[in-house]
N, C-alpha and C positions, 0 to 999 in steps of 0.2 A: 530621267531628267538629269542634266550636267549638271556636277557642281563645283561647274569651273566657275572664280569670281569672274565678273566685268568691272572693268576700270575703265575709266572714262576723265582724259586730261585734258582744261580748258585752257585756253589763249588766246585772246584778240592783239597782244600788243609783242606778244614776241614772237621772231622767225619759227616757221614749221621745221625746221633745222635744228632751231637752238640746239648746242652741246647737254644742256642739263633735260631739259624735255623731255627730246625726241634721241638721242642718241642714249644717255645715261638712263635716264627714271622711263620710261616706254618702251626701247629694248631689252632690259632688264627685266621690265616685270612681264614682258610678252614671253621670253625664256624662261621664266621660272613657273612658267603655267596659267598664268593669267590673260584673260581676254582682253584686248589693249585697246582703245581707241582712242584715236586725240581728234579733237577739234581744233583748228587753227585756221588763219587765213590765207588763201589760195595753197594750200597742203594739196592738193590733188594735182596742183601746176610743179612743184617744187618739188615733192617729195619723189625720187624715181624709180624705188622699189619700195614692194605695199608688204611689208614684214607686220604691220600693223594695220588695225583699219582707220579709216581715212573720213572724216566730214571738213567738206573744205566752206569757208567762209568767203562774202566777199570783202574783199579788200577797200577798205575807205580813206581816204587819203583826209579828209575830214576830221581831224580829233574828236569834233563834238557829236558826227553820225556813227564812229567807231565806238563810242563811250555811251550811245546811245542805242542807237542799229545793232550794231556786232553783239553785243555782249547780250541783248535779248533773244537775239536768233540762237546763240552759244546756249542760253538757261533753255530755250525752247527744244533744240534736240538734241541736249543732254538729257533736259529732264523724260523726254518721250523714248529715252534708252534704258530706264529705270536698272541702273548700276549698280553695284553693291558697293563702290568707292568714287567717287567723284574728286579730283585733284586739281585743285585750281592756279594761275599762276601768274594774277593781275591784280592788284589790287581791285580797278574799279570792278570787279567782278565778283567781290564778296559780296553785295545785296543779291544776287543770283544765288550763293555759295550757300548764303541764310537762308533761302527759299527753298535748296536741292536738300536741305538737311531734315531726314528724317529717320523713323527709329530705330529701321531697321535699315539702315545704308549708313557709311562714313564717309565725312566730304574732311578734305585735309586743304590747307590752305599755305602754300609750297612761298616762302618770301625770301626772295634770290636778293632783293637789295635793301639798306636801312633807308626805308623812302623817308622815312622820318627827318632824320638827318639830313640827307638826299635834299631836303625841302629848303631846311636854312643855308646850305650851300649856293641858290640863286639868287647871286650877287643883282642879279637884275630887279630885283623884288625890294622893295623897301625892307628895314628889319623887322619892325614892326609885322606887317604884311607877312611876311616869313616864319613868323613865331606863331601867329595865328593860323598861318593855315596848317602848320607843323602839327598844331596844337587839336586842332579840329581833325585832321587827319586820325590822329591819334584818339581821339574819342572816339570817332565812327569807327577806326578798326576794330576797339576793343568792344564794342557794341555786336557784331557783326561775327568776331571770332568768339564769342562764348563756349560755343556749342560744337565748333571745328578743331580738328586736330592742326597744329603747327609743325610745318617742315622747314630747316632751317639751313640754309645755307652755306655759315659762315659759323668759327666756333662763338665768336664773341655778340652772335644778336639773341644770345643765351640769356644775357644781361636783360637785355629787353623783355625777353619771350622765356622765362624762366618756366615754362612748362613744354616749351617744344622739344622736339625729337630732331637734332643735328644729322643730318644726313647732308654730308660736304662737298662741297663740289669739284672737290679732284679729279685729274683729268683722267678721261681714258687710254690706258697705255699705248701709245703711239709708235707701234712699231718702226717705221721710216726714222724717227729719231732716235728711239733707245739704241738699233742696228747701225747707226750713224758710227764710222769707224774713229779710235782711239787718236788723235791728232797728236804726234810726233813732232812737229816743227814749230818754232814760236809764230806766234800767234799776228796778224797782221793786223795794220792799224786801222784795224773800225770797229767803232759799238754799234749796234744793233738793238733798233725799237720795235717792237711788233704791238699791233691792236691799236683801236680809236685813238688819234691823235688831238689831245684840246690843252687848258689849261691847265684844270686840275689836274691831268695828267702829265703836268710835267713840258708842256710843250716848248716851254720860250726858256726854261732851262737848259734842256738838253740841246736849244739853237743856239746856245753861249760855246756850247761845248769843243767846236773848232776854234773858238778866243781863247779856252782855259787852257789847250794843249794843242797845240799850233800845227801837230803829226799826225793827230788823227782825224779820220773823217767819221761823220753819224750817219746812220741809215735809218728811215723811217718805214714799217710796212706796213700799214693802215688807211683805214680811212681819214680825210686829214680834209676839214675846209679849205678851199682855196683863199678863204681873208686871214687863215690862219699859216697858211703856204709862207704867203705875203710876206705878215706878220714875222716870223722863224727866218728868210733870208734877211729878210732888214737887220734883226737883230745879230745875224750871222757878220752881217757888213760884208769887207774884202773877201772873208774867208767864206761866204756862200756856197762858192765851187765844192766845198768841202760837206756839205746838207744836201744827202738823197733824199729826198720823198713820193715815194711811190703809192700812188690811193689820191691823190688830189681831186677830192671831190668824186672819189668812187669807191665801190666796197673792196676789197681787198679777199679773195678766196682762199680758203685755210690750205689747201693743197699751194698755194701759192708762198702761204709763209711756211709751207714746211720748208721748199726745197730753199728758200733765204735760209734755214737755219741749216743745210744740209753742203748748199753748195760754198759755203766760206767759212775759215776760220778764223771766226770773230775773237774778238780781244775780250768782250765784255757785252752782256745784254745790260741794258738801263730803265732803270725805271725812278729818275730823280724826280721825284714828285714833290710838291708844296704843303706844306700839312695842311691837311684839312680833317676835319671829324668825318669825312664821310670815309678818305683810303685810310687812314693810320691805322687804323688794326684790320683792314683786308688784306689774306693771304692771297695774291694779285693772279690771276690765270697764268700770268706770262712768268711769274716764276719757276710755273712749274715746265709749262714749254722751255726755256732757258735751260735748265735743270737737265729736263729729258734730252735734250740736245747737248750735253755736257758741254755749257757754257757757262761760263763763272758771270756772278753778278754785282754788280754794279750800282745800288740803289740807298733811298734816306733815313736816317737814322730817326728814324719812327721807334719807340719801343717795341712795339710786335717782333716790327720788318727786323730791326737789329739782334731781335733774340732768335728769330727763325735764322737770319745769316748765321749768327755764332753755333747754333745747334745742329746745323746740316753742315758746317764748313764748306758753305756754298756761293761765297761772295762778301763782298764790302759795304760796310753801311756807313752812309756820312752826310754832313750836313748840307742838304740842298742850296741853302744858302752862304755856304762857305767855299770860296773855288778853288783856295789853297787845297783843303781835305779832298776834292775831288780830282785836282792834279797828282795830288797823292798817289789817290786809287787809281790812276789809270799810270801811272808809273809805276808802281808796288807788279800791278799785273805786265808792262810790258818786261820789266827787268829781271821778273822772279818766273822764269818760263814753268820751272818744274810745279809750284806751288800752285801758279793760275789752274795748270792741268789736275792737280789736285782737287782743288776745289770744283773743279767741272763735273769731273770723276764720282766726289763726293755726292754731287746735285743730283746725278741720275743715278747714283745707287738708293738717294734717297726714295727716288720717285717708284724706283721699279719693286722697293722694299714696302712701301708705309704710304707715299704718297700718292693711291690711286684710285680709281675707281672701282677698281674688284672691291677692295675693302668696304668697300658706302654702299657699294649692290648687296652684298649682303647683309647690311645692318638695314638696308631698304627692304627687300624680301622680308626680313623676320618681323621687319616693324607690320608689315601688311597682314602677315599670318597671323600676327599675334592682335591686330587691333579687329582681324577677322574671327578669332575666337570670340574677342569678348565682347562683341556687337551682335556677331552672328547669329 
């Protein structure tokens, strides 16, 4: 009889792709001797080599048949895989998670974003409205997660989850960019956005950005609405010409923004964002692409963000709503050629030093082994 464990990872609501899933947390544990299987939807369409095994979902474009349909079909052959780990990675999918838990199996309950938070951010919601269902959300979690183990994404939802196991989501080292060669000539005038384009991210700031410094252009490479397209040239006005956005109303493929970071040398990656509770203390993906891509950064004086710039010597933090401080930085970087490279420099020796996925695979592995001893 094997006694190799089975892991079995659920998903209805995020891509059978996703970076932390399927590439980081399923590769990993399928490598280190564990039997992997993910559940997700249309995973048998998408996925196009079976390094792992595969139950694919149907895809419901319905929220209310996906929140209903999906996630019973997910508890139904999960549970008929009888697993020694169950890993889940949706919220609505903890009443299932409660259901998969028993005395001899561990179900881990994997929370990639502060939905909590997340909640009182939609502006569209009355506040009231927003507080309540914040509020409710957060009862049924803690209802739900009793008896599950916590995985945690981020250092600070530690706060919240003060018994979970931080396992980070750094990225996996990206060869195409670490190998990206040392740029010797200053630096030409564009910043560079990569990933979902919206408000909270930043959007209708970064569309100032050809008014604040009249030299440079922005490049967007995301997914990006087209009323938000819109939205970004108006606010551009004259200097529109001057706003790329590539993604208008379509996904944007990460081979795609590699070679954006590969084939220019950008003055500065950005990520001037608006405070909100939901980014001020997320260490942002795209920092660390920027980074790996030895490109200096550009972004708001968040306290997190501004301790992580000053500690890596990786970029400039300043105030999103200050345009002087932001002409600043993109001056400071056109003028000081040797220093911008510096800090580039600095970014991706951080990454390929401290900030990466090797490091979180194996504080993952041990955390498995070890919740498998004392379950086992």
């Amino acid at each position: 009889m094997s006694n190799t464990k089975k892991v079995v990872h659920l998903t209805t609501v995020h891509h059978p792709l996703d970076p932390r899933i399927y590439y980081k947390q399923c590769l990993s544990l399928q490598k280190a001797g564990f039997d992997v299987t993910l559940i997700a939807t249309d995973a048998e369409k998408i996925i196009p080599e079976r390094k792992i095994n595969l139950i694919s979902l149907t895809k419901y474009r319905n929220r209310f048949l996906r929140m209903i349909v999906s996630t019973y079909k997910a508890y139904k052959l999960a549970k008929n895989l009888k697993a020694d780990f169950y890993h889940i990675h949706d919220p609505e999918l903890l009443p299932f998670a409660w259901m998969l838990k028993r005395s001899n199996n561990i179900v881990i309950y994997d929370i990639h974003e502060d939905y909590e938070t997340s909640m009182m951010q939609k502006e569209y919601l009355p506040k009231p409205l927003r507080m309540l269902a914040a509020k409710m959300f957060k009862t049924v979690e803690s209802f739900f997660t009793r008896k599950l183990e916590l995985c945690l994404a981020e250092k600070y939802y530690i706060e919240k989850y003060p018994r979970g196991k931080c396992i980070l989501n750094y990225p996996v080292l990206n060869e195409t960019l670490i190998n990206k060669p040392l740029e010797t000539k200053p630096a030409e005038e564009k910043l560079l956005y990569t990933g979902n384009v919206s408000v909270e991210r930043g959007a209708f700031i970064h569309a100032k950005l050809p008014l604040i410094d009249e030299q440079i252009s922005v490049h967007f490479v995301g997914k990006c609405p087209k009323s938000f397209a819109e939205k970004m040239y108006e606010i551009a006005g004259e200097n529109k010409e001057r706003l790329y956005i590539e993604g208008i109303d379509q996904f944007i493929d990460k081979q795609v923004i590699d070679q954006h970071y590969i084939n220019t040398n950008w003055l500065a990656g950005i990520a001037l964002f608006p405070p909100t509770d939901h980014y001020k203390k997320k260490e942002l993906t795209k920092f660390f692409e920027y980074m790996s891509a030895g490109i200096p950064i550009i972004c708001s004086d968040f306290p997190a963000w501004k301790e992580f710039m000053e500690k890596y010597e990786c970029g400039i933090a300043v105030d999103p709503s200050n345009e002087e401080e932001i002409r600043q930085a993109i001056s400071f970087l056109r003028e000081n050629v040797s220093a911008a490279q510096e800090m580039g420099q600095n970014g991706k020796r951080a990454v390929i030093d401290k900030l990466n996925w090797k490091v979180e695979e194996e504080k993952l592995v041990d955390w498995y082994r070890e919740l498998s001893k004392r379950d086992g």
